[in-house]
Structure formats: structure tokens, C-alpha cells
mmCIF file of the C-alpha atoms, coordinates in Angstrom:
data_MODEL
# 
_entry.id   MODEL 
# 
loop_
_atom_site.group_PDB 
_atom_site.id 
_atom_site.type_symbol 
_atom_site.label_atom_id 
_atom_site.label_alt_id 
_atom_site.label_comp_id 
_atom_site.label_asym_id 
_atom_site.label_entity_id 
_atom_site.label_seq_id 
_atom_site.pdbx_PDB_ins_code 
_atom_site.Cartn_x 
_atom_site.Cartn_y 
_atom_site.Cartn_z 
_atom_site.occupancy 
_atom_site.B_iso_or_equiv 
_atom_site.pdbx_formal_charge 
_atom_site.auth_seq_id 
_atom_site.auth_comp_id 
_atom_site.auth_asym_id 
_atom_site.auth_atom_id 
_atom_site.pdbx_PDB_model_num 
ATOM 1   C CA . UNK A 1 1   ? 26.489  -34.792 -14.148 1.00 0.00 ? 1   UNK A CA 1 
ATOM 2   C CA . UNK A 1 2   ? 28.974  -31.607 -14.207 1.00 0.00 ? 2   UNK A CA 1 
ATOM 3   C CA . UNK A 1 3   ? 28.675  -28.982 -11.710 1.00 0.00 ? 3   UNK A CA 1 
ATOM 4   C CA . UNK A 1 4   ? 28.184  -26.716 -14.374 1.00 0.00 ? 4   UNK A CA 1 
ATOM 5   C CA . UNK A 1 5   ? 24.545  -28.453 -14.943 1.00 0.00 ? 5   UNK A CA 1 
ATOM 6   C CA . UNK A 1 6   ? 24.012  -29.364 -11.758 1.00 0.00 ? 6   UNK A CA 1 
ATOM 7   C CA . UNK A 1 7   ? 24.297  -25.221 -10.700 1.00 0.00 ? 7   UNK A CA 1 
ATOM 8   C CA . UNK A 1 8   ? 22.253  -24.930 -13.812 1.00 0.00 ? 8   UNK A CA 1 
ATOM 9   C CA . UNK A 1 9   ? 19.789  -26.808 -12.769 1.00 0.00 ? 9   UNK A CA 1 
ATOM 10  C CA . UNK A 1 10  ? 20.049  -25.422 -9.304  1.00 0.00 ? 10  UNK A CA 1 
ATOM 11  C CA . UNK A 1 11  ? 19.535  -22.103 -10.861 1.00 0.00 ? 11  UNK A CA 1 
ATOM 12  C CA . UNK A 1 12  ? 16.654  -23.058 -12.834 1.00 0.00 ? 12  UNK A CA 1 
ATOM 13  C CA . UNK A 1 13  ? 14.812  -24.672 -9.307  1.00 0.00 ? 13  UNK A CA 1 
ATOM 14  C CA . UNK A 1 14  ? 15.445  -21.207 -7.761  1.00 0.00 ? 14  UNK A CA 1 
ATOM 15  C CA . UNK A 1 15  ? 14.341  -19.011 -10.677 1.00 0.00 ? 15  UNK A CA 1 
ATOM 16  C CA . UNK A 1 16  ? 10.404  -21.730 -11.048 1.00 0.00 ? 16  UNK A CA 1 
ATOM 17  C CA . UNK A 1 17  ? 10.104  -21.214 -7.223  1.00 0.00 ? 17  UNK A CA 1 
ATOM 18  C CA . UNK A 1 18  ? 10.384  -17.375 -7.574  1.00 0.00 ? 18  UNK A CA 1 
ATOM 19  C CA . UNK A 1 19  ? 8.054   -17.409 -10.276 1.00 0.00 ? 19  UNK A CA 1 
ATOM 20  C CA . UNK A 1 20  ? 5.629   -19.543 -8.416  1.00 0.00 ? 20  UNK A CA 1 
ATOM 21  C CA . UNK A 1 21  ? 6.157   -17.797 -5.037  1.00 0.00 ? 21  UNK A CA 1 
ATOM 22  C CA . UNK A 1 22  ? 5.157   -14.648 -7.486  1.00 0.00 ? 22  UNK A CA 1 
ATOM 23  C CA . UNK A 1 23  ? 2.721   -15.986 -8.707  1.00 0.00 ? 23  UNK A CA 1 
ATOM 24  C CA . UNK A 1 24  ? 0.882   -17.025 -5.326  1.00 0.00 ? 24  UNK A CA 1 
ATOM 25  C CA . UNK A 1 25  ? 1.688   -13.271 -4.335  1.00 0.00 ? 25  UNK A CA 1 
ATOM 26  C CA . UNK A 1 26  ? -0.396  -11.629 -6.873  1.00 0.00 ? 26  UNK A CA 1 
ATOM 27  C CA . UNK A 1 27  ? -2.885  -14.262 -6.321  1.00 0.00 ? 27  UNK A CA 1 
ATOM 28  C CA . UNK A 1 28  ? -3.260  -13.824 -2.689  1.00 0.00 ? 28  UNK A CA 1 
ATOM 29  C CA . UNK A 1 29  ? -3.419  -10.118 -2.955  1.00 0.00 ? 29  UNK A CA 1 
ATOM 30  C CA . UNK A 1 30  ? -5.768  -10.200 -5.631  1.00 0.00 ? 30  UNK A CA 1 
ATOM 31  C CA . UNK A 1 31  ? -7.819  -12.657 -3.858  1.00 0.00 ? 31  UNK A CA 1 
ATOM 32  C CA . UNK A 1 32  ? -7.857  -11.039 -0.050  1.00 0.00 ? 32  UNK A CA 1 
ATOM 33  C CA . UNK A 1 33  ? -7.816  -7.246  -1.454  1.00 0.00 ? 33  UNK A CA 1 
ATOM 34  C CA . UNK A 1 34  ? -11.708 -7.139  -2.153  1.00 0.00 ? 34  UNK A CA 1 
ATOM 35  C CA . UNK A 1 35  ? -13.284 -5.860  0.731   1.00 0.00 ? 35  UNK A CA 1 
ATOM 36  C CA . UNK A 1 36  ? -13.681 -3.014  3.154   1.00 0.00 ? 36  UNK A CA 1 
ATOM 37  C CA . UNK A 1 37  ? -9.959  -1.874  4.936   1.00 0.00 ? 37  UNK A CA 1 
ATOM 38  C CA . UNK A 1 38  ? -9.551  0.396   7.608   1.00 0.00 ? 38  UNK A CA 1 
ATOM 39  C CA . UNK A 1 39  ? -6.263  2.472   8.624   1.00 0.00 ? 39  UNK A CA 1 
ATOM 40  C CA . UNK A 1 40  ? -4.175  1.370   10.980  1.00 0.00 ? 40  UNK A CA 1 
ATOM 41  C CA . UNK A 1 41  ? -1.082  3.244   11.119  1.00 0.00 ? 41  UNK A CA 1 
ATOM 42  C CA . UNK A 1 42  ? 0.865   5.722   9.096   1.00 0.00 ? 42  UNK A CA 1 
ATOM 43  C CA . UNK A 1 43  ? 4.491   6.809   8.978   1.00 0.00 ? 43  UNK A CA 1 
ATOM 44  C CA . UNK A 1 44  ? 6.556   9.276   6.616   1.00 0.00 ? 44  UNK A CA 1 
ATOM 45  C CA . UNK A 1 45  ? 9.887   9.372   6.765   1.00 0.00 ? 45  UNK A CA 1 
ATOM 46  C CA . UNK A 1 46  ? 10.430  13.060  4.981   1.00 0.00 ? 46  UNK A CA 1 
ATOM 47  C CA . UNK A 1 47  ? 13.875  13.312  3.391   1.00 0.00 ? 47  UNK A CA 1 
ATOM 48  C CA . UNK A 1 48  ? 14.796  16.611  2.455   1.00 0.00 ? 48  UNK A CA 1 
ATOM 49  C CA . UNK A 1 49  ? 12.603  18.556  3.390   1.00 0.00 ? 49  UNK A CA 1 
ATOM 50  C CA . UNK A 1 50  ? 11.488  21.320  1.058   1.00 0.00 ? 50  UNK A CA 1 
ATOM 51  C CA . UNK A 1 51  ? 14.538  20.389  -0.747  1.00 0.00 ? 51  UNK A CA 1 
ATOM 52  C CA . UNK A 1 52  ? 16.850  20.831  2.383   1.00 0.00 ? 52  UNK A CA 1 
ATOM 53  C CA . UNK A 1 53  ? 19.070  18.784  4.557   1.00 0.00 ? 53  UNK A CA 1 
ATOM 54  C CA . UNK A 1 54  ? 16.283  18.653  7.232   1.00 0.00 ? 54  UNK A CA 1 
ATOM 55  C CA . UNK A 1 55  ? 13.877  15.887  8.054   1.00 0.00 ? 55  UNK A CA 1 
ATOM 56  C CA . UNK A 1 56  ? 11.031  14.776  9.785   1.00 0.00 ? 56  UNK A CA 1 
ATOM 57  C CA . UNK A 1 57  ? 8.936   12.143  10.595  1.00 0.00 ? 57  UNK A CA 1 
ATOM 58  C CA . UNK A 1 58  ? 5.022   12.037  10.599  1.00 0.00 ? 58  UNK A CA 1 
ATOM 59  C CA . UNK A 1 59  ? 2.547   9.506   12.370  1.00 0.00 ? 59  UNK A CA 1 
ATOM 60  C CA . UNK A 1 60  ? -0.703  8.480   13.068  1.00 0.00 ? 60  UNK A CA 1 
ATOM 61  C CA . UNK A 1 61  ? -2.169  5.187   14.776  1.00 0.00 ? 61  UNK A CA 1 
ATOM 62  C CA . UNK A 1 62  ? -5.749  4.636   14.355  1.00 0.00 ? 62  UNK A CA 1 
ATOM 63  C CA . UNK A 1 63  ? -6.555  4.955   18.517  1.00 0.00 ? 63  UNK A CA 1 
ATOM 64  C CA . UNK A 1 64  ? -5.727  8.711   18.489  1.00 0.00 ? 64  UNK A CA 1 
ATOM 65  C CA . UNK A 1 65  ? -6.700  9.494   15.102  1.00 0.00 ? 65  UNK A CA 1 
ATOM 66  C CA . UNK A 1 66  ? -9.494  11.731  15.940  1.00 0.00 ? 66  UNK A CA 1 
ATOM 67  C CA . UNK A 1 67  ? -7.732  13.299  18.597  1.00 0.00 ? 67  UNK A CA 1 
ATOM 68  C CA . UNK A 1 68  ? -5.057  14.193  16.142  1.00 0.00 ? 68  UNK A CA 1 
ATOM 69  C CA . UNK A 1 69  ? -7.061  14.999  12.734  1.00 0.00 ? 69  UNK A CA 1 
ATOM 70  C CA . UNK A 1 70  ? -10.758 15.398  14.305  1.00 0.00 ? 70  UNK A CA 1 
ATOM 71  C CA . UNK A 1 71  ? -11.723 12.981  11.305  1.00 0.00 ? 71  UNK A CA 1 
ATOM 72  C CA . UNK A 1 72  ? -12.231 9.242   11.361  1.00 0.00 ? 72  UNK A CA 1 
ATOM 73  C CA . UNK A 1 73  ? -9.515  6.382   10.408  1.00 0.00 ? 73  UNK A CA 1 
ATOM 74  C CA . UNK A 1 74  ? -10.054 6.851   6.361   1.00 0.00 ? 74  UNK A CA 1 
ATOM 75  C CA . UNK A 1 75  ? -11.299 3.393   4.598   1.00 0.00 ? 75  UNK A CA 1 
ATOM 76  C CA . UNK A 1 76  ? -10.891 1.897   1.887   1.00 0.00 ? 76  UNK A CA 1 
ATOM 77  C CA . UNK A 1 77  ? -13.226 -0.447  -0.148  1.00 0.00 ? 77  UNK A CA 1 
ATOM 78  C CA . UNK A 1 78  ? -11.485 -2.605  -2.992  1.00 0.00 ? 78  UNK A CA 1 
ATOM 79  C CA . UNK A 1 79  ? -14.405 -3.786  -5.627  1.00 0.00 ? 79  UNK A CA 1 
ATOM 80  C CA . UNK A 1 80  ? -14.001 -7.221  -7.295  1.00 0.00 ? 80  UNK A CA 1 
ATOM 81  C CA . UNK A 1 81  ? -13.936 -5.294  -10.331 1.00 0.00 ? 81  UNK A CA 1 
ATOM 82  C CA . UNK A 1 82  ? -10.750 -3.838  -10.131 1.00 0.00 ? 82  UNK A CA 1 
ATOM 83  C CA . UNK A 1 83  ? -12.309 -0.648  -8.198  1.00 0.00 ? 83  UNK A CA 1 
ATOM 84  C CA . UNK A 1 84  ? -11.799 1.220   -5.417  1.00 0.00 ? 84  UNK A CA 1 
ATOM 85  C CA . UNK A 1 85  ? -13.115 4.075   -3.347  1.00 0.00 ? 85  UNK A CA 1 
ATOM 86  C CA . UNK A 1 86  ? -11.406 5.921   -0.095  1.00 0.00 ? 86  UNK A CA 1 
ATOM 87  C CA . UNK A 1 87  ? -14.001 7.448   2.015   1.00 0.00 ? 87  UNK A CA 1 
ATOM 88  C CA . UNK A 1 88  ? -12.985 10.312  4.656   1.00 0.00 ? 88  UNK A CA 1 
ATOM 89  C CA . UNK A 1 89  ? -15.362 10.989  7.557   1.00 0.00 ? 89  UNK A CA 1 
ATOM 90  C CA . UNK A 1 90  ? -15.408 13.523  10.093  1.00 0.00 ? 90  UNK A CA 1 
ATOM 91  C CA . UNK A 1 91  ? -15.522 11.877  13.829  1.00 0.00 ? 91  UNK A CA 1 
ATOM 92  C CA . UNK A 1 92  ? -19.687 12.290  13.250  1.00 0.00 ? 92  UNK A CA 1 
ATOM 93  C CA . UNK A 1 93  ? -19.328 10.236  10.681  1.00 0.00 ? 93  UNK A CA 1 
ATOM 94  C CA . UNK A 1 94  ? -20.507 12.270  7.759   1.00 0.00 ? 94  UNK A CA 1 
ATOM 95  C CA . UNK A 1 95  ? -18.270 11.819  4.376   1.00 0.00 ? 95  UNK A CA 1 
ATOM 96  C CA . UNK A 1 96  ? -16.059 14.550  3.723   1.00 0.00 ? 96  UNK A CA 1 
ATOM 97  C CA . UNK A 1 97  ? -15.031 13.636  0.300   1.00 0.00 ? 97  UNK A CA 1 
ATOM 98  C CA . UNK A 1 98  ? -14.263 10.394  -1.745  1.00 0.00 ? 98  UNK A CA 1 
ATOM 99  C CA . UNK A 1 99  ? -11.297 9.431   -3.690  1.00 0.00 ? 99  UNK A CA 1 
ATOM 100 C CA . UNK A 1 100 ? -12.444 6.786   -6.267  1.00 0.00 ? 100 UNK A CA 1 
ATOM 101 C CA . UNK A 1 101 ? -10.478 4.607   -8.983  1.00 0.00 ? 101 UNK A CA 1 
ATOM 102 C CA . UNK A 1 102 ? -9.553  1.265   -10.563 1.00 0.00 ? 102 UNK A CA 1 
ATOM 103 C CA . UNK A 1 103 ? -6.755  -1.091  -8.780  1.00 0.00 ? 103 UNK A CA 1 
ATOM 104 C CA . UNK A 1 104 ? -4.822  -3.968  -10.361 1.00 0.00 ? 104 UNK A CA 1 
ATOM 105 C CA . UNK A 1 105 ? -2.146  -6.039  -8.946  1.00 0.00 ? 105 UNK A CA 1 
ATOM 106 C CA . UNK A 1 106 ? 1.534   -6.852  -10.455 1.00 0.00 ? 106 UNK A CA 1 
ATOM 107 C CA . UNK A 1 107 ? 4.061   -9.259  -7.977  1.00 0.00 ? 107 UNK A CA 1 
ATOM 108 C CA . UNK A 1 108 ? 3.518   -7.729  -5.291  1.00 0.00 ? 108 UNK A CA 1 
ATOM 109 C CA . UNK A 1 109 ? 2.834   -3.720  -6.466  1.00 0.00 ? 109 UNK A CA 1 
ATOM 110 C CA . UNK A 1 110 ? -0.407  -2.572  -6.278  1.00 0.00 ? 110 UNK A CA 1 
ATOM 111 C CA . UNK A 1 111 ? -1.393  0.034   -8.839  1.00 0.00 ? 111 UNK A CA 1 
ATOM 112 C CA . UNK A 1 112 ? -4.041  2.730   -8.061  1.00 0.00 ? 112 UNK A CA 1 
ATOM 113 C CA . UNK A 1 113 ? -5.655  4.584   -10.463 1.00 0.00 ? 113 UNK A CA 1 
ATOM 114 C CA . UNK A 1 114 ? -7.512  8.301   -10.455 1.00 0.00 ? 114 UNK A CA 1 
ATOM 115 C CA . UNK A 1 115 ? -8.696  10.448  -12.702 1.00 0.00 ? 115 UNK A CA 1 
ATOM 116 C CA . UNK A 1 116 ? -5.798  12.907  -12.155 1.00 0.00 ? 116 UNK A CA 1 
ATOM 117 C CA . UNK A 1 117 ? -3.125  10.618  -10.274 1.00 0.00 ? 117 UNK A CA 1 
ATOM 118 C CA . UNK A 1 118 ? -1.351  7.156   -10.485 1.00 0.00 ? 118 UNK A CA 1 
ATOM 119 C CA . UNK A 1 119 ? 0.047   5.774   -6.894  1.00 0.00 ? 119 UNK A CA 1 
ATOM 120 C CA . UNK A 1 120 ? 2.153   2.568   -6.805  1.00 0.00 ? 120 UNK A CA 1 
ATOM 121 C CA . UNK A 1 121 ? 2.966   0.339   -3.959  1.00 0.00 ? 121 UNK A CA 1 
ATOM 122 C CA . UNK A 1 122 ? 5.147   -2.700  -2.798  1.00 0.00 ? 122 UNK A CA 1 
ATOM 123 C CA . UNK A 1 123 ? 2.200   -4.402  -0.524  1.00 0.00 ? 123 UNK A CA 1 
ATOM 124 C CA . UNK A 1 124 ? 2.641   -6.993  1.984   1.00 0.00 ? 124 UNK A CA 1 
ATOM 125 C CA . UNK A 1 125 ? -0.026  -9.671  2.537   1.00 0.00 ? 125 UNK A CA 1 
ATOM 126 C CA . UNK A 1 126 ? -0.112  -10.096 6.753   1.00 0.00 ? 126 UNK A CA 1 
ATOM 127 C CA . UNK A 1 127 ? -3.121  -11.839 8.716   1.00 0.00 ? 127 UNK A CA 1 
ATOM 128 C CA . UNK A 1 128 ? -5.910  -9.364  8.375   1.00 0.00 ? 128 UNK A CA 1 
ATOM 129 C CA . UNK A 1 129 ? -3.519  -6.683  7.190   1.00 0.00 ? 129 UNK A CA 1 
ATOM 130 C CA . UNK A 1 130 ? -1.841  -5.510  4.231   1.00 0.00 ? 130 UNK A CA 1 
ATOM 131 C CA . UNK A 1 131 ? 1.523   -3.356  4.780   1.00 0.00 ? 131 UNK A CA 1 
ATOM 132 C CA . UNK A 1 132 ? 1.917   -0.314  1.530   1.00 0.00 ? 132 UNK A CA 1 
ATOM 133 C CA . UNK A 1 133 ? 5.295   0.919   1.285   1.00 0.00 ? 133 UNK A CA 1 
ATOM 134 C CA . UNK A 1 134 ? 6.056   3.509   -1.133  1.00 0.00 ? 134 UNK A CA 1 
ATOM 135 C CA . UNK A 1 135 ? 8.184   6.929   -2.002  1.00 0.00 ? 135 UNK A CA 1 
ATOM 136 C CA . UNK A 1 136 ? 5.864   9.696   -2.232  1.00 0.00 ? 136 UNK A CA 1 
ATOM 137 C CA . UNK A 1 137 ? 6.294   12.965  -2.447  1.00 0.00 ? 137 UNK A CA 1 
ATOM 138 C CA . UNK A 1 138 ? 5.046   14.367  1.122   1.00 0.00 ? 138 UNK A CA 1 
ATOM 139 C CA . UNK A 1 139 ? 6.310   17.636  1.706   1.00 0.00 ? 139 UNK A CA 1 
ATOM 140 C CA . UNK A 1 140 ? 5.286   18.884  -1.864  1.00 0.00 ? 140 UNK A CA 1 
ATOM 141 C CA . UNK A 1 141 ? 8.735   19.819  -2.683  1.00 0.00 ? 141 UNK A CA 1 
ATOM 142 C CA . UNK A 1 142 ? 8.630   17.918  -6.295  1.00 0.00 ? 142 UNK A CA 1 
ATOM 143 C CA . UNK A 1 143 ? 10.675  15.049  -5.201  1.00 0.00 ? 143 UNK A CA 1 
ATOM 144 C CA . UNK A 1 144 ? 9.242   11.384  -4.654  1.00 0.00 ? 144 UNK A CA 1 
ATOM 145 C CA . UNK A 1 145 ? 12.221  10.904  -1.906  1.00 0.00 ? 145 UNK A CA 1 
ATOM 146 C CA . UNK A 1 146 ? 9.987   10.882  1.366   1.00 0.00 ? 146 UNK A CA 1 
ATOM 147 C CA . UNK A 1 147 ? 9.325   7.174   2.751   1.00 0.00 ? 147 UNK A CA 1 
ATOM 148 C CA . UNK A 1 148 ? 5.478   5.967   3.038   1.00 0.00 ? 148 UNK A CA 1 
ATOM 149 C CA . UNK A 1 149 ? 4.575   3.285   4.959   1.00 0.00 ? 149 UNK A CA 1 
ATOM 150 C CA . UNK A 1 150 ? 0.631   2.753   5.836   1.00 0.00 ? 150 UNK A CA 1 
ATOM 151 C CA . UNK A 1 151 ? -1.011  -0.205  7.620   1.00 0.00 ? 151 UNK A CA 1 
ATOM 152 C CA . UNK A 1 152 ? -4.411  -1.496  7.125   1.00 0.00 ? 152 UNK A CA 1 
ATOM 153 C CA . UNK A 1 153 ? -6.452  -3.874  8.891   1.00 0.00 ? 153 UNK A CA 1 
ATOM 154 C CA . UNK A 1 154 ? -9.094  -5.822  7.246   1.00 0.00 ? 154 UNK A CA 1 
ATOM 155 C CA . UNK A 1 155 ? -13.132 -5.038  8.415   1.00 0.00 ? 155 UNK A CA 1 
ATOM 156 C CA . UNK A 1 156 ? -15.199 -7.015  5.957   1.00 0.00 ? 156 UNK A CA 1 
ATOM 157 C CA . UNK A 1 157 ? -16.254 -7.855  2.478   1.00 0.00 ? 157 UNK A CA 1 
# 
């Protein structure tokens, strides 16, 4: 054997245990997603702000989150069939308003879809969590530059 084919073949090892590894990504997520999630944690990394050279950072943990909204951790229930709904309470625990929609999974992005937006994340399967990471646009300014990262810890199916 040449080292040509043998990097070949090294190569093609790598590139089947990617695809596999992919593979058991979108299966896992697809497979723990259905259920009822509860926020965690949230933290924006705003880049230019209002298109300027100034940024900030906004956060919010779940233990002070009605201290610091006067509403309740928002939750999220993903259906088996491919939809979702995003309940937000006030701290009485009467529902403000509901974002609904349909979810699929692709590698490891999770697609959300409303009637009048599309959000995208890279999600990361952790022991009773998932981790969304994503560029949104936060401050309104018209750029998706501003750095989303939300935790969410699992309650139920």
C-alpha cells in the first residue's frame, strides 16, 4: 500500500465517522427535543450597538428572573410532530402570550418556524440541557451581528 491510499483511506475513515457522529447528532436532538424545557440562562453579546462602536452585554439566570423581568422563566414545549409553542407567564402564573410554530432538526441546527419569522440555531445536546447559540439581531439595529447564547434545562415530556 502507498501512502497516497493509505491517507486516502485515512481520509475516507475520518469523513464516515463525521457523517455518523452527524448522524447520531440529529438523532439525539430529534429524539431528546420532545418535551417541556425551561430557561436557564441567557446571554447577548451586542456588537455594535445601534450600528456604533459600543457594546454591551445582557443576562438573565433563571433564580432572579422574576426579580429582573417580574415574569416567569419562559418554556418551551417541543411536540413530536415537529411543533412547538413558547409560553410567557407573569410571576402569577397567568400566560401573557404564546409564540407557536413547527421545528425540524439539520446536524446540529435547529430550525424554528413562525408565521412571520424563521430563527436558526447551532444546539448542543448536554445532560438535561440543550445549549442554542446563534447571531441575532438584539438591539434592532438591522444587523444579525449580536451573539445569542440561551440555556435550557429539561422539565418533562
Amino acid at each position: 500500500m502507498t501512502k497516497s491510499h493509505a491517507l486516502i483511506g485515512f481520509a475516507l475513515v475520518l469523513f464516515f465517522t463525521n457523517c455518523k457522529q452527524e448522524e447520531k447528532t440529529v438523532a439525539d436532538l430529534k429524539t431528546h427535543l420532545p418535551g417541556e424545557w425551561e430557561v436557564e440562562s441567557l446571554h447577548v453579546q451586542v456588537n455594535t450597538a445601534d450600528n456604533t462602536d459600543s457594546s454591551y452585554v445582557f443576562e438573565a439566570q433563571r433564580d432572579s428572573w422574576v426579580a429582573q423581568f417580574q415574569v416567569k422563566p419562559f418554556r418551551t414545549y417541543y411536540g413530536e410532530d415537529n411543533k412547538y409553542r413558547i409560553e410567557y407567564r407573569t410571576q402569577y402564573d397567568s400566560i401573557i402570550s404564546t409564540s407557536r410554530g413547527i421545528w425540524n432538526v439539520f446536524g446540529d441546527t435547529l430550525w424554528r418556524i413562525e408565521p412571520t419569522a424563521t430563527y436558526q440555531y447551532v444546539v448542543k445536546l448536554k445532560p438535561g440541557r440543550l445549549e442554542y447559540k446563534s447571531l441575532v439581531d438584539w438591539d434592532g439595529d438591522g444587523q444579525e451581528d449580536d451573539d445569542y447564547t440561551e440555556v435550557q434545562r429539561f422539565l418533562g415530556r
